[in-house]
C-alpha positions, 0 to 999 in steps of 0.5 A, a space after each residue: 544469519 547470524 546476529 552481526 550478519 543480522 545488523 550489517 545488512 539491517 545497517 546497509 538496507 536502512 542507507 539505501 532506503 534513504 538513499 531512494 528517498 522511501 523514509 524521511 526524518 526519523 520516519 521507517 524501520 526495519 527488523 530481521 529475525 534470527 535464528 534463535 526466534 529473537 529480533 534485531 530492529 532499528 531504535 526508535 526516534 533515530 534516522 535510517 540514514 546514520 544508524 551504525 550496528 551497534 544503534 540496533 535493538 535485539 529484543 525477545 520473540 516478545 518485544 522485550 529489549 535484551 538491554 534494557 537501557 536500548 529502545 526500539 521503534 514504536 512500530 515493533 508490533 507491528 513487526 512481531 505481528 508479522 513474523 508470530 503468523 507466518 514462520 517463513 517471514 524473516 525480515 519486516 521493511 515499513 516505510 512512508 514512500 511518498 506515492 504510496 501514502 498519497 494514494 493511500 489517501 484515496 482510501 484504495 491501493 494503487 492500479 496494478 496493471 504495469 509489467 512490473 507491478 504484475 510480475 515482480 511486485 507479488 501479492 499486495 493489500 490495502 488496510 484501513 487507518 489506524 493508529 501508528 504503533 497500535 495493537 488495531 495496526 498491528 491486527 489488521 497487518 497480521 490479517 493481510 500478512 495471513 493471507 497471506 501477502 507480502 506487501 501492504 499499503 496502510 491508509 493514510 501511513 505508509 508501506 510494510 514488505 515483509 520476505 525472507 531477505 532483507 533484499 527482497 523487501 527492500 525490492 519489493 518497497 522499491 517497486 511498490 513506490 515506482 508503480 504508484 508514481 507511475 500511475 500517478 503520472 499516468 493519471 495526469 498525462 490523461 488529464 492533460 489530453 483531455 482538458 476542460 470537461 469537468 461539466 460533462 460526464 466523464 468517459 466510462 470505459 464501459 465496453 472495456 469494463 465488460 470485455 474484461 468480467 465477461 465471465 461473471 452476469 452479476 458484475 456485467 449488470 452493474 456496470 450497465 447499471 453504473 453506465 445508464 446512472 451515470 447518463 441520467 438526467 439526475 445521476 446519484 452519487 451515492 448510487 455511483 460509489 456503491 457501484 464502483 465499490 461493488 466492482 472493484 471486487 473483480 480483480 479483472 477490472 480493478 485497473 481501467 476501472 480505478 484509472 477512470 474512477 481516481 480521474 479528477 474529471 471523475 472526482 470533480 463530477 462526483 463533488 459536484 454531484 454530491 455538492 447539489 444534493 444528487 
């Protein structure tokens, strides 16, 4: 690809992530590598919606601008983090897709278990809150892209698709903020089949749970041991978290096990549990 090849696609990838509503504000960017190991990435400070070719900044394998009178996007370490541990990454698309970033604020990534989250979406991870533009930022996603994976939801901050084309990233976003909206509406559909049950313990899928790690004693165990504190007569909060992180470790049963466990009839048991003191 060459460098105007590079900037026209850059130009109409920007146009259609504000388009699909994945940016707002001057919030997003985007990069492409080159040929030649430099980067052409979008400035800083400047809507995607407007951006023309000649607005993108060609900077070194570095970071370093190539006209210094230009500068680029605060996340550029984030970029160059990507494209210095994987040589296949040509291109880095980071967004604040709405539904991505709520549920981000759950502190987990999203269930993963529609047809299109489990055939198009590919490998997807979850990192930890830290500052935007920050060489800690720009550590944990070289981690995840190392992995290596292809998409990551940032706590608390956004999305990053990384692909050998623009398109492919661009898809990628695209399909991620459709999954989390999904599953955002599936929640409350169930919610509003269900009303009203906040005083009780809520439904734990536990046959379901343990027809699905029927491969592993150890994860068996512990949800027989998150059932039975879930119905005692004192249930410890505490106790309950450190189950339900203990599970999610079980890729086999992340979805119903997440799906139960973000319910606001679960959240509201859990508040109240750890409002009393239990």
């Amino acid at each position: 690809m060459t460098e105007a090849q590079a900037r026209l696609t850059i130009v109409e990838h920007c146009r259609l992530l504000w388009t699909r509503g994945l940016v707002a504000g001057s919030s997003g960017n985007v990069s492409a590598r080159l040929g030649d190991g430099t980067i052409v990435v979008t400035p800083t400070q400047r809507s995607l919606r407007e951006l023309q070719m000649h607005d993108l900044v060609r900077v070194s394998a570095e970071g370093a601008p190539l006209d210094p009178a230009q500068r680029a996007t605060s996340e550029l370490p984030l970029h160059l983090a990507a494209y210095c541990v994987r040589s296949d990454i040509r291109c880095v698309v980071h967004t604040h897709p709405t539904y991505c970033v709520a549920w981000s604020k759950q502190g987990t990534l999203f269930p993963l278990d529609t047809v299109g989250a489990s055939e198009s979406l590919g490998s997807i991870a979850f990192t930890r809150y830290a500052r935007p533009g920050s060489k800690q930022l720009a550590a944990l996603c070289s981690a995840a892209f190392e992995q290596p994976c292809d998409t990551i939801v940032m706590e608390r901050h956004g999305l990053s698709s990384v692909a050998a084309d623009l398109e492919t990233a661009f898809l990628r976003t695209d399909l991620a903020e459709q999954t989390a909206h999904i599953e955002f509406a599936a929640m409350l559909l169930a919610t509003a089949k269900r009303p009203g049950m906040n005083d009780e313990v809520p439904h734990f899928p536990a046959a379901d749970l343990k027809a699905a790690a029927a491969h592993s004693p150890d994860m068996l165990a512990t949800i027989d041991e998150l059932h039975a504190e879930l119905h005692r007569n004192d249930p410890d909060a505490a106790r309950i978290r450190a189950h339900v992180e203990n599970l999610k470790g079980v890729p086999a049963i992340v979805g119903p096990l997440e799906r139960w466990w973000l319910d606001p009839r679960t959240q509201t048991f859990i508040a109240d549990l750890t409002a009393a003191g239990l």
